[in-house]
VEXLUMTOR-349278 format. One line per field, with one value per residue: x, y, z of N, C-alpha, C in turn; residue in one letter. Coordinates in steps of 0.1 Angstrom, whole numbers. Layout:
// residues N
n.xx	c(X;...)
n.yy	c(Y;...)
n.zz	c(Z;...)
ca.xx	c(X;...)
ca.yy	c(Y;...)
ca.zz	c(Z;...)
c.xx	c(X;...)
c.yy	c(Y;...)
c.zz	c(Z;...)
resn	c(A;...)
//
This chain:
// residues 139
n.xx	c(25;10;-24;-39;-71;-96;-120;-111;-101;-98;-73;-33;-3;32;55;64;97;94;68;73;95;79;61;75;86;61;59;78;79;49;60;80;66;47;60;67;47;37;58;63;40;33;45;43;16;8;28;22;-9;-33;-50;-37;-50;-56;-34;-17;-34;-34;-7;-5;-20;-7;16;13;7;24;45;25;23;57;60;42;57;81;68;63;39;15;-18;-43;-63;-55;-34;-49;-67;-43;-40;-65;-67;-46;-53;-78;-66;-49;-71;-87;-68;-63;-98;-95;-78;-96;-122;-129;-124;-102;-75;-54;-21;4;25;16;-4;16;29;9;1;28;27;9;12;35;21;5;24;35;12;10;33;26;4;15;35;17;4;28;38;36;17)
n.yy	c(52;60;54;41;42;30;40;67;88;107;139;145;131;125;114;79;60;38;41;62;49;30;43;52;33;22;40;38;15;19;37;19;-1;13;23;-1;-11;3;5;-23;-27;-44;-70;-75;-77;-100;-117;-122;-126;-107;-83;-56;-27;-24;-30;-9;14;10;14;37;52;46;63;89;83;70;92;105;92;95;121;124;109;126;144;159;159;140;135;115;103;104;88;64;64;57;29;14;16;3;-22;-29;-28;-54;-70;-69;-76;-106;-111;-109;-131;-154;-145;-152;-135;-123;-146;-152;-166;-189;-172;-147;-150;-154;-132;-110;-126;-118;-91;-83;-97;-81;-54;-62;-68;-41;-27;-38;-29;-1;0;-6;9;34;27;33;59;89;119)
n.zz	c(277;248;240;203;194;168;174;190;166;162;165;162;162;168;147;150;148;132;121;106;91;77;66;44;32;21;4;-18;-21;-38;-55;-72;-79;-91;-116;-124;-137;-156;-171;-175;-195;-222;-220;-193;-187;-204;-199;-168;-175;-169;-173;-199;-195;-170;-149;-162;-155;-128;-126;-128;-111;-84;-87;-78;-53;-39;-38;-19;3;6;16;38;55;59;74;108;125;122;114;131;117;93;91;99;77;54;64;64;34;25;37;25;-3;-1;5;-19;-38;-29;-34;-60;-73;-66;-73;-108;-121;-136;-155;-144;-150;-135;-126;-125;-106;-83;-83;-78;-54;-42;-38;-25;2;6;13;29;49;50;60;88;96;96;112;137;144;145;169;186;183;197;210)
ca.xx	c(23;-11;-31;-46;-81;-106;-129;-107;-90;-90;-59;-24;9;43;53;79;106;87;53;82;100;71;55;91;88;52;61;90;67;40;68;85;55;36;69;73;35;39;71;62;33;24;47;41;4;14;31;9;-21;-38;-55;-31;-54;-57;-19;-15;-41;-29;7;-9;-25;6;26;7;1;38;44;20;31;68;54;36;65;83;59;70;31;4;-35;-45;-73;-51;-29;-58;-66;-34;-38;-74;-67;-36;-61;-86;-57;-47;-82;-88;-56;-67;-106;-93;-74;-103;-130;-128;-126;-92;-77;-34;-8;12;37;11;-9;28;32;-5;4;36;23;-3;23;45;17;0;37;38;-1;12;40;20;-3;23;42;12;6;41;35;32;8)
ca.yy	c(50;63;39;48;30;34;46;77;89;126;146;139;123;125;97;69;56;30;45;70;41;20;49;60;21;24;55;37;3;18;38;7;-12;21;26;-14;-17;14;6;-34;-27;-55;-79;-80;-86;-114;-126;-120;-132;-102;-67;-46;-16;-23;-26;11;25;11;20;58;51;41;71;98;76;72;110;113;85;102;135;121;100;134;156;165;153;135;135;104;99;102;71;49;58;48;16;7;15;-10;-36;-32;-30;-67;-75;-70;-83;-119;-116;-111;-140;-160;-140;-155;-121;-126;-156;-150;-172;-189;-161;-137;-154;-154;-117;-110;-129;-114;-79;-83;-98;-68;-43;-69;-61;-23;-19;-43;-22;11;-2;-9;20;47;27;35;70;100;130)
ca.zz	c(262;242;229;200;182;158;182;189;155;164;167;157;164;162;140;156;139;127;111;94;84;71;55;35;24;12;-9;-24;-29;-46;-71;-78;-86;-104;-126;-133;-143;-163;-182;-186;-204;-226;-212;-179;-188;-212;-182;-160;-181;-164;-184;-194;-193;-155;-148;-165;-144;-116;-121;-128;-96;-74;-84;-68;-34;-34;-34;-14;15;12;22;48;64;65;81;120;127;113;115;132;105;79;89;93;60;46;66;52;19;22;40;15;-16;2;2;-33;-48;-30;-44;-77;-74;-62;-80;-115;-128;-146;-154;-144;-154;-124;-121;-123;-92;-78;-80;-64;-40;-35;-36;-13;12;12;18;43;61;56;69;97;105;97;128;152;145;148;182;189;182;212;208)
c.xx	c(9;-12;-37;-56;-86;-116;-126;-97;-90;-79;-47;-13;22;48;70;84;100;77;67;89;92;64;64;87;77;48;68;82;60;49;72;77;48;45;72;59;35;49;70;53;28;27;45;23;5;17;26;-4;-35;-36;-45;-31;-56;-46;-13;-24;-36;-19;4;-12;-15;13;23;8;16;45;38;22;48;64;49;45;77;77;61;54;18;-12;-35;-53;-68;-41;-36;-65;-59;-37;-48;-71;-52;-44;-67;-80;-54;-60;-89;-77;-61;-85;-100;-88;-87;-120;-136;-131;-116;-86;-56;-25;-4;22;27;1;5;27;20;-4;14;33;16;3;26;35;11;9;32;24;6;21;35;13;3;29;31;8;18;41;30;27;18)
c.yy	c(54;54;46;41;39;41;63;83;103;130;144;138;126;109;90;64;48;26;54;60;33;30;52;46;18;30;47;22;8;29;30;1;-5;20;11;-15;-9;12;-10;-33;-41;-70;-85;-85;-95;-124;-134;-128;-124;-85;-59;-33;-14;-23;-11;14;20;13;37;59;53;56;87;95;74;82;114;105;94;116;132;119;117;143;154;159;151;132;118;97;97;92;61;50;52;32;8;6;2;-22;-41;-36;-52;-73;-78;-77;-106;-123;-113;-123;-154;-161;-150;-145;-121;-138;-158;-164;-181;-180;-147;-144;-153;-140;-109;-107;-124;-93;-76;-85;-86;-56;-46;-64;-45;-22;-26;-32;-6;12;-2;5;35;41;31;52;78;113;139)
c.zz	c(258;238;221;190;175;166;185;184;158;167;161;167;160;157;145;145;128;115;103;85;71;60;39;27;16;5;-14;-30;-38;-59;-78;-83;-97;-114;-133;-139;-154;-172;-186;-199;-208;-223;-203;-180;-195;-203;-174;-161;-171;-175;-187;-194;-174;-146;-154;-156;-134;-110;-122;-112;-85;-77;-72;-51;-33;-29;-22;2;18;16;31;59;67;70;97;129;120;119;119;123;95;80;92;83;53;54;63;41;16;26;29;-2;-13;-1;-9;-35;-44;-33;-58;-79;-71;-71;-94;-123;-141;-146;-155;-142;-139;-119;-116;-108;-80;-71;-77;-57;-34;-29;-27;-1;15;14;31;57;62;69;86;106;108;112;141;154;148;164;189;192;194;200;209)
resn	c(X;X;X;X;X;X;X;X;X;X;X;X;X;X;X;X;X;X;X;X;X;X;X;X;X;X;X;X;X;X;X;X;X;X;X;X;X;X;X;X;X;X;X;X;X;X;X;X;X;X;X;X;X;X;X;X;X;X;X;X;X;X;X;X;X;X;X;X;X;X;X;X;X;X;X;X;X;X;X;X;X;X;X;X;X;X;X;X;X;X;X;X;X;X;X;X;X;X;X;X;X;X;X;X;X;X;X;X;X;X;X;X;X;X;X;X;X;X;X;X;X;X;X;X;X;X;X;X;X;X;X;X;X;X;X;X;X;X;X)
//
């Protein structure tokens, strides 16, 4: 089995069931989430009790990176550098979503601390399974 760290991100991989799986699910997350932030609009910040100029950009945000995870998750092999990008930028997305909550930046509702929290969860998973599965992964 390779091992494969941070220390040596050169080359690429064929991607196991798993990282294809997890990536397919983090294209499909971040459309569902870009298209529901995008189409609640003023509700869901009402809701929420969170900006609702920062829920549109961040559903603008999400659709591209969904696109651009499903394109990834079908590609035959993948740049080792470019899935520990996706798995920082999901760490750091988790990492953010709980200072904001902590921050005293915005000031969200209990549902909207809810859905944070649950969002942060389900990427906490993908990156989890993103990691296991690019260990999984043969050259």
């Amino acid at each position: 089995m390779m091992s494969i760290t941070l220390s040596n991100p050169a080359g690429t991989v064929r991607p196991s069931s798993l990282l294809r799986a997890a990536l397919l699910a983090d294209g499909a997350a971040c459309g569902a989430l870009g298209l529901l932030l995008l189409g609640g609009g003023a509700g869901l910040a009402e809701a929420f009790g969170l900006p609702a100029a920062a829920l549109e950009v961040i559903g603008v945000a999400l659709l591209p990176a969904a696109a651009a995870l499903t394109w990834l998750a079908r590609r035959d092999t993948l740049p080792v550098w470019l899935v520990w990008a996706v798995i920082g930028i999901g760490a750091v997305w988790v990492a953010d979503s709980l200072l904001l909550l902590v921050s005293g930046w915005v000031a969200p509702t209990p549902l909207g601390t809810a859905f944070v929290l649950a969002q942060a969860a389900v990427v906490a998973g993908l990156v989890a399974a993103e990691w296991i599965g690019l260990r999984q992964s043969r050259a």
